[in-house]
TIMI-697161 format. One record per residue: x, y, z of N, C-alpha, C in turn; residue number from 1. Coordinates in nm, 4 decimals. Atoms other than C-alpha are relative to their C-alpha. Layout:
// residues N
      n_u      n_v      n_w     ca_u     ca_v     ca_w      c_u      c_v      c_w martor
        X        Y        Z        X        Y        Z        X        Y        Z    NUM
...
//
This chain:
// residues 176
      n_u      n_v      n_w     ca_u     ca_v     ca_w      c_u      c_v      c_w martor
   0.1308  -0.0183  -0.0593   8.3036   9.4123   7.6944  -0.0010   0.1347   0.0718      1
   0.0533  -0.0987  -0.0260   8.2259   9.7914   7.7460  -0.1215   0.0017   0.0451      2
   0.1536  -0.0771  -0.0402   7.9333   9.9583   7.9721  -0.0003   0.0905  -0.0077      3
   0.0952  -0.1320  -0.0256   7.7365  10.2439   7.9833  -0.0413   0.0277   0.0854      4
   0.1016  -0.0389  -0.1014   7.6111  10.2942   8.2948   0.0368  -0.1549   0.1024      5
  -0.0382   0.1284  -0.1274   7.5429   9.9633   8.5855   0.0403  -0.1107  -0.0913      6
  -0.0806   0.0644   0.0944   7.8097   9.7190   8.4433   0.0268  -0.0900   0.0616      7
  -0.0320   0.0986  -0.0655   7.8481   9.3800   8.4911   0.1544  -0.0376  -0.0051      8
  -0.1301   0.0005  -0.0345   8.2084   9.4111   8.4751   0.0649   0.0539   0.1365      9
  -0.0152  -0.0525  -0.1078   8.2393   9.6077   8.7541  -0.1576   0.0215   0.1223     10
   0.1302  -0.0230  -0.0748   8.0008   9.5950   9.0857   0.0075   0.1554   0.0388     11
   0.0671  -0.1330  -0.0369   7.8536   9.9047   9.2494   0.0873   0.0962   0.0644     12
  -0.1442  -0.0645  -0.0592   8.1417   9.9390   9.5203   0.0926   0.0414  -0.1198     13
  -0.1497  -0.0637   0.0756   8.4258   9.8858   9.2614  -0.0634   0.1394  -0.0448     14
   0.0602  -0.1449   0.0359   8.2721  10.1815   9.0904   0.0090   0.0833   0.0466     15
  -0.0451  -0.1400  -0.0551   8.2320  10.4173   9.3377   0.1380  -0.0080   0.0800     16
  -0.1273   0.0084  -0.0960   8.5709  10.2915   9.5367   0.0928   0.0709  -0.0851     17
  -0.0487  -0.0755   0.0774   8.7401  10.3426   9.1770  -0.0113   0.1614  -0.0112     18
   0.0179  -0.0998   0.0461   8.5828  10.6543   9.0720   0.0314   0.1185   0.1411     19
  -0.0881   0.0090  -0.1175   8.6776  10.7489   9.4695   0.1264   0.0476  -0.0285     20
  -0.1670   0.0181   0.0293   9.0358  10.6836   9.4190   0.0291   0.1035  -0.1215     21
  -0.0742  -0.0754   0.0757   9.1296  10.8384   9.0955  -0.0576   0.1672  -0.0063     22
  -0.0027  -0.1692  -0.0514   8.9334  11.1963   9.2057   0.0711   0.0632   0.0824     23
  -0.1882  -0.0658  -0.1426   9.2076  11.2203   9.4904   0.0584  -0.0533  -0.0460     24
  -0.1268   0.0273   0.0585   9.4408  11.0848   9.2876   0.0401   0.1332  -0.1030     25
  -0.0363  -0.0895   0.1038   9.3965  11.3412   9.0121  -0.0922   0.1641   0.0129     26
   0.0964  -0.0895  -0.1105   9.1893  11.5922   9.2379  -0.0473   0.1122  -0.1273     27
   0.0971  -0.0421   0.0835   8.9286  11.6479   9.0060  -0.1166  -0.1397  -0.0025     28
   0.0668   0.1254  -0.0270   8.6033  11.4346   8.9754   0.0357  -0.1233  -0.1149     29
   0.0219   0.0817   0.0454   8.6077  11.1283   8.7995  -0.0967  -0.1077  -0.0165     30
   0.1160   0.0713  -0.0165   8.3195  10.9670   8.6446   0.0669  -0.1301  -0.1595     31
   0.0647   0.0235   0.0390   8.3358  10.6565   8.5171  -0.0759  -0.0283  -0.1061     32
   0.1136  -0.0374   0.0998   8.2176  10.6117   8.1323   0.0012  -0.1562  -0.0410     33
   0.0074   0.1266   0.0701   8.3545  10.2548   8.0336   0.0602  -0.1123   0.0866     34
  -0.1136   0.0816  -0.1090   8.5129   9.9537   8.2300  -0.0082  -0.1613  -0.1177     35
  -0.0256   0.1396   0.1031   8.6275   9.6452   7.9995   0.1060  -0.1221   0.0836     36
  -0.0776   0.0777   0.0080   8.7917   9.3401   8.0673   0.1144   0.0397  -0.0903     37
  -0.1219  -0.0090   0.0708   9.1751   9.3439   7.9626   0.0344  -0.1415  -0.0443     38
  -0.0552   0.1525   0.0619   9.2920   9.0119   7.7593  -0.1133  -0.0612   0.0989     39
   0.1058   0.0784  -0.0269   8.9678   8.8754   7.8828   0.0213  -0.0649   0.1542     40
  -0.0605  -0.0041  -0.1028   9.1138   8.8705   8.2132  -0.1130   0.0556   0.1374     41
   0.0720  -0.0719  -0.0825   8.8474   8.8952   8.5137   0.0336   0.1228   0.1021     42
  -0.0631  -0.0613  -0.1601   9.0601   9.0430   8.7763   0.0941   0.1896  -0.0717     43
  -0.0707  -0.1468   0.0538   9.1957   9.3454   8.5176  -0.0727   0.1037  -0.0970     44
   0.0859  -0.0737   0.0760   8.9978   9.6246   8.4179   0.0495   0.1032  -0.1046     45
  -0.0225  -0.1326   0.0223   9.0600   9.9322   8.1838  -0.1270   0.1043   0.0395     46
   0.0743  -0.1081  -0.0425   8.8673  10.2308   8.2909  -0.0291   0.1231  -0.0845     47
   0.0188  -0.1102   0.0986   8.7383  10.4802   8.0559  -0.0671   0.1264   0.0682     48
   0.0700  -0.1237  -0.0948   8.6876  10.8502   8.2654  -0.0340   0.0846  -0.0983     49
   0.0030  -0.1522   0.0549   8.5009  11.1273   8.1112   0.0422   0.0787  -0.0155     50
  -0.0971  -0.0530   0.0367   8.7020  11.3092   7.9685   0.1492  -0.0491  -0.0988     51
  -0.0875   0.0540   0.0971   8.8998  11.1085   7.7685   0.0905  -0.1158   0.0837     52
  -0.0630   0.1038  -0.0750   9.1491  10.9653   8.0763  -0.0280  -0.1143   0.0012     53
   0.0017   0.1142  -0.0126   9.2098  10.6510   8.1161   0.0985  -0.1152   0.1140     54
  -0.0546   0.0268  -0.1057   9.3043  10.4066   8.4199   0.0507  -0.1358  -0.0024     55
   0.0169   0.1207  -0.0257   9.3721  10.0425   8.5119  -0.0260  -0.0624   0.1316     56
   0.0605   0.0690  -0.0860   9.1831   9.8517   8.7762   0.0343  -0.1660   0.0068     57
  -0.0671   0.1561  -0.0485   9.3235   9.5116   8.9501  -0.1185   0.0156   0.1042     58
   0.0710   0.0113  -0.1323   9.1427   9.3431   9.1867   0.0189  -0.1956   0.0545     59
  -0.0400   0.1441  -0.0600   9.2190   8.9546   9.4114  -0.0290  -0.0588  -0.1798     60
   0.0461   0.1367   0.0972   9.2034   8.6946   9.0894  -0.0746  -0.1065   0.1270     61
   0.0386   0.1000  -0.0283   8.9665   8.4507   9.1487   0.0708  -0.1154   0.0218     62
  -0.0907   0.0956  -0.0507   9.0315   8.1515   9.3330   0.0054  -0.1321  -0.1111     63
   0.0076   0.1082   0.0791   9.1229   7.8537   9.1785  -0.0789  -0.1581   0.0403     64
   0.0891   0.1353  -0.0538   8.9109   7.5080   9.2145   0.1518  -0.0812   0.0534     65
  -0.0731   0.1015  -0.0995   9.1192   7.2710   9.4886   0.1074   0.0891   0.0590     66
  -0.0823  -0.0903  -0.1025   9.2647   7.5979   9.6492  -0.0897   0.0384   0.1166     67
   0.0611  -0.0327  -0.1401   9.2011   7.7333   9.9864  -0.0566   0.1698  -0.0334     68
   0.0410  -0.1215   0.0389   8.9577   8.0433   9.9316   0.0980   0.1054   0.0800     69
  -0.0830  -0.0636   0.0159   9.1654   8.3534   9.9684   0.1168   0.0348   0.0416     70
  -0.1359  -0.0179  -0.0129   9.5079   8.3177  10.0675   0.0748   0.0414  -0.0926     71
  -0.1240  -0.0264   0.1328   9.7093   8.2829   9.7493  -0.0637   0.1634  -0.1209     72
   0.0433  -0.1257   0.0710   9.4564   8.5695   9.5926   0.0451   0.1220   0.0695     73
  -0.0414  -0.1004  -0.0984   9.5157   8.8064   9.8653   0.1179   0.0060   0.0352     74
  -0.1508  -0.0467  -0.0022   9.8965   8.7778   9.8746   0.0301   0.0311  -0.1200     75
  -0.0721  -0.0498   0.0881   9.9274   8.8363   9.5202  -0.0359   0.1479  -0.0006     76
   0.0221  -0.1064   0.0283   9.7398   9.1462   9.5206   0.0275   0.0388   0.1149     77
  -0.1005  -0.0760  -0.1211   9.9239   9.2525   9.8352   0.1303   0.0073  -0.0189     78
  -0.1530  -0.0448   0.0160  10.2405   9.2001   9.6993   0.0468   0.0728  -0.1516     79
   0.0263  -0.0857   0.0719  10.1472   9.3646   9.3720  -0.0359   0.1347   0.0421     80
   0.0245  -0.1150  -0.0451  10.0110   9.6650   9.5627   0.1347   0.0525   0.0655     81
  -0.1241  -0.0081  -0.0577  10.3318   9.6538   9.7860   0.1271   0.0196  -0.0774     82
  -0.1204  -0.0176   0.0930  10.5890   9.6603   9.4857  -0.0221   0.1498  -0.0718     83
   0.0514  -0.0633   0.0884  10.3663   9.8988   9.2834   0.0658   0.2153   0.1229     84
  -0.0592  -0.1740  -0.1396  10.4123  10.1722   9.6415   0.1288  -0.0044  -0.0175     85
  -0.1251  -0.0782  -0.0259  10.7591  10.0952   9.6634   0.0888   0.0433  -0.1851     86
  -0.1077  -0.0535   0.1138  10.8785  10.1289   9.2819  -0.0697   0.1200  -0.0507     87
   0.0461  -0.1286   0.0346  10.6384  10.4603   9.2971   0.1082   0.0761   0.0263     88
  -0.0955  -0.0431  -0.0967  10.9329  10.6054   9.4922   0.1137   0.0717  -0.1238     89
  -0.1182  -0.0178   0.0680  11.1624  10.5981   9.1654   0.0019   0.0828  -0.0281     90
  -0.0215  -0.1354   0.0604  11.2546  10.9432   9.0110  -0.0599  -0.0572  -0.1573     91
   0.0704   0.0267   0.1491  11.2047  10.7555   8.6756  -0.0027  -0.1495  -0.0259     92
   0.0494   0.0986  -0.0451  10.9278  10.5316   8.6693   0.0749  -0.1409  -0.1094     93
  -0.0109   0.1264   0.1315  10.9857  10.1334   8.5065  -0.0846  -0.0859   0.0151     94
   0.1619   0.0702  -0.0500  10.6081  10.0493   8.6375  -0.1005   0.1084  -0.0160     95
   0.1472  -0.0382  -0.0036  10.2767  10.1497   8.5975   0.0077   0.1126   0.1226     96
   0.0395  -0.0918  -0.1460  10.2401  10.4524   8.8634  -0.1136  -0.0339   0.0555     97
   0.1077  -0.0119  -0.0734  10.0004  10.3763   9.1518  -0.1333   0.1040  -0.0073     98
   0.1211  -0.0916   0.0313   9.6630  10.5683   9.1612  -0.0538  -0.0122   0.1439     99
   0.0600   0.0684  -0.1037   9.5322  10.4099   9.4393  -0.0186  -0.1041   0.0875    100
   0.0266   0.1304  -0.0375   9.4159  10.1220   9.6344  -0.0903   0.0278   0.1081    101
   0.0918   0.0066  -0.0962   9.1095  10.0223   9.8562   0.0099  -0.1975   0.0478    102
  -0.0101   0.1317   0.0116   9.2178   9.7013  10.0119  -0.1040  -0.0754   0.0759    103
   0.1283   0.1027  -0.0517   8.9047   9.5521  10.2071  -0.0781   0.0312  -0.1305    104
   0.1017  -0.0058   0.1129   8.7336   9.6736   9.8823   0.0633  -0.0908  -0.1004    105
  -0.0946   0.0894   0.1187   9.0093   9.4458   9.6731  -0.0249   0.0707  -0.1434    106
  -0.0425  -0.0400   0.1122   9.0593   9.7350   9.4646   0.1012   0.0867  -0.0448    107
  -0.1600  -0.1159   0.0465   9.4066   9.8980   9.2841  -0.0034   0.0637  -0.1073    108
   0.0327  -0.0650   0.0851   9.4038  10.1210   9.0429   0.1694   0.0554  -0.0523    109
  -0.1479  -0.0603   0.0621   9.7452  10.2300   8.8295  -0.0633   0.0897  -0.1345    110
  -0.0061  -0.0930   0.1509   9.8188  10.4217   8.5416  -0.0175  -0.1351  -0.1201    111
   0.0293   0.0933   0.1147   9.7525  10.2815   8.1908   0.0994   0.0752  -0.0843    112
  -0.0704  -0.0431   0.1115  10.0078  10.2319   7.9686  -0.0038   0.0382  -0.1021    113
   0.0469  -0.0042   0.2005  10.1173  10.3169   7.5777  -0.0422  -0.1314  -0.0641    114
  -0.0125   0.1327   0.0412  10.0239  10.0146   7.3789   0.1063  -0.0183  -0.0478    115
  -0.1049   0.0542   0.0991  10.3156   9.8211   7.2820  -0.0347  -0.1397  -0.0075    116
  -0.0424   0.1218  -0.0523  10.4359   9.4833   7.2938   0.0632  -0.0320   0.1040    117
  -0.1310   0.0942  -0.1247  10.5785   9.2165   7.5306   0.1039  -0.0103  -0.0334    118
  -0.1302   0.0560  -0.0199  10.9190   9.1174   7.5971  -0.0620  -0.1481  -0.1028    119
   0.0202   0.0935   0.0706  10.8011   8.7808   7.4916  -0.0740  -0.0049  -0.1138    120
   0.0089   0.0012   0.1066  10.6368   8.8292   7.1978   0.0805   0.0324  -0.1190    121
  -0.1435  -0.0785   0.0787  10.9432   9.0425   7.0700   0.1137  -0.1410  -0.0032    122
  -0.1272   0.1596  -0.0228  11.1752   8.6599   7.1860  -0.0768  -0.0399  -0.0788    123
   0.1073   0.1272   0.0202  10.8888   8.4426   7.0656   0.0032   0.0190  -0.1862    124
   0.0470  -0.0758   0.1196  10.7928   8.6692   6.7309   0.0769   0.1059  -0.0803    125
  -0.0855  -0.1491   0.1054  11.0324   8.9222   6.6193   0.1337  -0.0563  -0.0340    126
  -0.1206   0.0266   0.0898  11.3259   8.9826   6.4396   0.1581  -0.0326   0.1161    127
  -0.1526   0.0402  -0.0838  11.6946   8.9148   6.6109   0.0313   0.1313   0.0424    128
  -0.0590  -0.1627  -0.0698  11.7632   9.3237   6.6204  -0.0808   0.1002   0.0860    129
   0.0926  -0.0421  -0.0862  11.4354   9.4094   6.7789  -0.0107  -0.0628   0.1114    130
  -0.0059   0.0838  -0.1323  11.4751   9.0980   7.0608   0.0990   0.0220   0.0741    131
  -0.1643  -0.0325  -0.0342  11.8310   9.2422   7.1022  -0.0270   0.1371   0.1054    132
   0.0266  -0.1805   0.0032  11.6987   9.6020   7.1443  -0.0786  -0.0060   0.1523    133
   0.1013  -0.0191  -0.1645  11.3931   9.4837   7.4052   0.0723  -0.0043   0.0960    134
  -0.1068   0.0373  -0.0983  11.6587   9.2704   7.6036   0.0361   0.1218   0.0420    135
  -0.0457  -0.1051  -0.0740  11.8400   9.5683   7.6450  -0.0289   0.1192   0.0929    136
   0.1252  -0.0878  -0.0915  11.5343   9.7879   7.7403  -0.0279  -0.0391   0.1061    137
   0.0254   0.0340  -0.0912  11.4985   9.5551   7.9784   0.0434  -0.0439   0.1120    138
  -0.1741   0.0034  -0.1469  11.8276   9.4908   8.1806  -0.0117   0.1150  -0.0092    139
  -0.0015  -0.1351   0.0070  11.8427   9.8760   8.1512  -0.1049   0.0118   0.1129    140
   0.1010  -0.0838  -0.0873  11.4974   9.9292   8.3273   0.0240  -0.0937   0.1641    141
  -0.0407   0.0653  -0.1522  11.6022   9.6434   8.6184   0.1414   0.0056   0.0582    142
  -0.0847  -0.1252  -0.0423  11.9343   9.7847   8.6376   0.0115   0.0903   0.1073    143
   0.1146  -0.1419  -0.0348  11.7644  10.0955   8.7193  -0.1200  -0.0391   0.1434    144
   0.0198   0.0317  -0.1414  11.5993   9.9269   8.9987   0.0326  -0.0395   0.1280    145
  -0.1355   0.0271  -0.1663  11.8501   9.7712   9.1814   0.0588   0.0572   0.0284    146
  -0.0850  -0.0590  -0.0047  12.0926  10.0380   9.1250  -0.0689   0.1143   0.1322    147
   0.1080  -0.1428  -0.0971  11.7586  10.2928   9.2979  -0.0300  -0.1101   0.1514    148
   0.0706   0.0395  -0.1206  11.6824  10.0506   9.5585   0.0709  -0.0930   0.0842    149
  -0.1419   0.1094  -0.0917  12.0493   9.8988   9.7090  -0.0203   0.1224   0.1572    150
   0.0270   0.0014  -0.1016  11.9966   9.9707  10.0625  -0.1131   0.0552   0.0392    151
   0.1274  -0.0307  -0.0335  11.6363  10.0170  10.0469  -0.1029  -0.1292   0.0697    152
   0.0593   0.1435  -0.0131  11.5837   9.7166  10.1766  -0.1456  -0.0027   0.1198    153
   0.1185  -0.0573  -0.1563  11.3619   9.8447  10.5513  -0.1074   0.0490  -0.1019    154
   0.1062  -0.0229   0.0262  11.1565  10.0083  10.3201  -0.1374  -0.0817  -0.0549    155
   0.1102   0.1496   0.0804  10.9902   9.6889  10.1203  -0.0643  -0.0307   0.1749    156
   0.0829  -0.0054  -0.0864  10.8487   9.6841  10.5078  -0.1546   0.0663   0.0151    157
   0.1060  -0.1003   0.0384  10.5539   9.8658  10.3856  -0.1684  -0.0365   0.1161    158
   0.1389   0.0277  -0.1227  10.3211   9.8714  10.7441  -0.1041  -0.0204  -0.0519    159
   0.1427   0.0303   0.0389   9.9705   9.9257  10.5844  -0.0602  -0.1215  -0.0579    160
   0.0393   0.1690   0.0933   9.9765   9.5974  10.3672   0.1016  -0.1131   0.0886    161
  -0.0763   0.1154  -0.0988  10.2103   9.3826  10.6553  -0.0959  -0.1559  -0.0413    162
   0.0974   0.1476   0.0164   9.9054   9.1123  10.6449  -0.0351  -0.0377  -0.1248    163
  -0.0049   0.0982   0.1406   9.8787   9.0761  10.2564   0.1211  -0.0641  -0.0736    164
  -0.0905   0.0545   0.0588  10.2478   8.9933  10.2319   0.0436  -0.1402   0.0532    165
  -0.0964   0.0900  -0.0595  10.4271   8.6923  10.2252   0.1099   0.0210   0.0862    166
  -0.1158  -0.0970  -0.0888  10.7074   8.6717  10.4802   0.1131  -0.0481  -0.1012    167
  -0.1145  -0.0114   0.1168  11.0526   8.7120  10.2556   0.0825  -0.0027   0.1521    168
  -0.0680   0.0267  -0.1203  11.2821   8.5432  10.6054   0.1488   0.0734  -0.0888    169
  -0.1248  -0.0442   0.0423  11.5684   8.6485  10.3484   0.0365   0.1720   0.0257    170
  -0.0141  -0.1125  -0.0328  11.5095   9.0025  10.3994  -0.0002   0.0504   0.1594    171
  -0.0522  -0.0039  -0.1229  11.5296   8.9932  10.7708  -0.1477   0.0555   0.0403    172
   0.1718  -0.0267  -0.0722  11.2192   9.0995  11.0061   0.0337   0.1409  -0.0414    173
   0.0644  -0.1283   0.0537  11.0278   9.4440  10.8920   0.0249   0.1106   0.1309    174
  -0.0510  -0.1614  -0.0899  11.1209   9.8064  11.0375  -0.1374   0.0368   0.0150    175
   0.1707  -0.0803  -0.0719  10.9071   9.9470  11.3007   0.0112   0.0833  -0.0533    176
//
């Protein structure tokens, strides 16, 4: 579901909060041409900018019927925003790079990947030397995270988002 113009995929804020965000992200303007649902997914947009660029837009998932309105929405996309800052940090990324975020606006914005496949579709659907191959792509890239982020532990304290995280008692109380 592509728009043209006022899109019921996206309201008025997201719009200008987005289009906002990725002009100081990529300090140039950004307008803006398409916004689609991803896997039919309310809460995940792609972003089509003039000019060809292209973005991805998160925002709270809707709540679920016999949940408490926004707790469990607002910690995931606080601790998605919160992972997304600290594995920006890496020299070489194994996430989506940040773009942005407007969090009373409940909106994040990353980079958009190449298309590939999943991990699980490659277990689920592929051959034995291509499920062999992902595996390995994929201990390799978490590896690569623990190896970048062994005594980074104070930093997952990330002040600005304190109130959208869960508390993690295993990691010990957060650095002033």
């Amino acid at each position: 579901m592509a728009d043209r113009g006022e899109s019921p995929v996206l309201s008025v804020i997201e719009r200008a909060v987005a289009a906002a965000l990725l002009s100081a992200a990529w300090d140039e303007p950004a307008e803006i041409s398409t916004a689609e649902l991803v896997w039919g997914r309310s809460h995940i947009v792609r972003l089509g900018i003039r000019g060809g660029r292209s973005a991805i837009l998160k925002r709270p998932r809707r709540r679920r019927p016999g949940t408490e309105p926004g707790e469990p929405e607002r910690e995931a996309f606080g601790v998605e925003l919160a992972s997304l800052e600290y594995l920006g940090g890496m020299p070489d990324p194994v996430a989506p790079r940040l773009l942005g975020a407007d969090v009373p606006a409940g909106v994040l914005l990353m980079e958009e990947l190449p298309a590939g496949h999943s991990l699980a579709d490659t277990l689920l659907l592929g051959d034995r030397a291509t499920a062999t191959a992902d595996m390995v792509a994929y201990a390799t890239a978490l590896g690569s995270v623990h190896a970048w982020s062994i005594g980074r532990t104070s930093e997952f304290g990330l002040k600005p988002h304190d109130d959208l995280l869960p508390e993690f008692p295993f990691l010990g109380p957060p650095s002033s």
